[in-house]
C-alpha positions in Angstrom: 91.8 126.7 172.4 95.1 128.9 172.7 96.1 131.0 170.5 98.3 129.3 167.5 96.9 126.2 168.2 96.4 123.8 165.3 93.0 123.0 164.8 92.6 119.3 164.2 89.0 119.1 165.5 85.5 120.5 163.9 85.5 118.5 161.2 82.0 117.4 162.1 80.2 120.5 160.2 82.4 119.9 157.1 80.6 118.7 153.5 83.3 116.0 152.3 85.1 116.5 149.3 82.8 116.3 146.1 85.1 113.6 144.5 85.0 113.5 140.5 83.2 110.2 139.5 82.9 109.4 135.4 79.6 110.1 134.3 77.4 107.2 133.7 78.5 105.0 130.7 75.1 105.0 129.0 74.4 101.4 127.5 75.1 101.8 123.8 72.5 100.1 121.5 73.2 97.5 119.1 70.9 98.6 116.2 73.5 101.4 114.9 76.2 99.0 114.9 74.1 96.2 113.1 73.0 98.7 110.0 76.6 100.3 110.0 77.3 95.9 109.4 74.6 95.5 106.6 76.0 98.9 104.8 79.9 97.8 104.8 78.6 94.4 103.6 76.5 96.2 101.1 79.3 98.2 99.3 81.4 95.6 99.5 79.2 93.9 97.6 79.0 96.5 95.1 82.5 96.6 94.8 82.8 93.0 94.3 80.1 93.0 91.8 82.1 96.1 90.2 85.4 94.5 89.5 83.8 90.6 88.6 84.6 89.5 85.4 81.3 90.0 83.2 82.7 89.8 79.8 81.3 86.5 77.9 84.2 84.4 76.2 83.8 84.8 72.2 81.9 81.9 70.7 82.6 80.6 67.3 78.7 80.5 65.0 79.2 78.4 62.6 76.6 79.1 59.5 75.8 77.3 56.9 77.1 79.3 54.0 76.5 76.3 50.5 74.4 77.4 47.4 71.7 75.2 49.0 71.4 76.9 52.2 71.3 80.6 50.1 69.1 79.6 47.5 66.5 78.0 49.7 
């Protein structure tokens, strides 16, 4: 080769370019996305058993309140 010359050729004992890939997706398992389910579902059921109406409408006892009934 001449002096100056471009060198185009020799690219035989050349390592090609490392190219970037994305690291391997590792497969994600289903059992932490099943209990995070069953928890939400579990404090919302807590939350819904929270704010339900418990209170027991007022009920009228009648009583039998004649002389018989007291002096028996």
């Amino acid at each position: 080769m001449a002096a100056g010359a471009i060198q185009g050729g020799g690219w035989w004992g050349k390592r090609p370019a490392m190219r970037i890939s994305p690291p391997p997706r590792r497969r994600t398992s289903v059992v932490p996305k099943i209990l995070l389910a069953l928890l939400l579902l579990f404090v919302g059921l807590l939350i819904w058993l929270g704010i339900r109406d418990t209170e027991v409408p007022t009920q009228r006892i009648e009583q039998d309140v004649t002389n018989e009934a007291l002096a028996g």
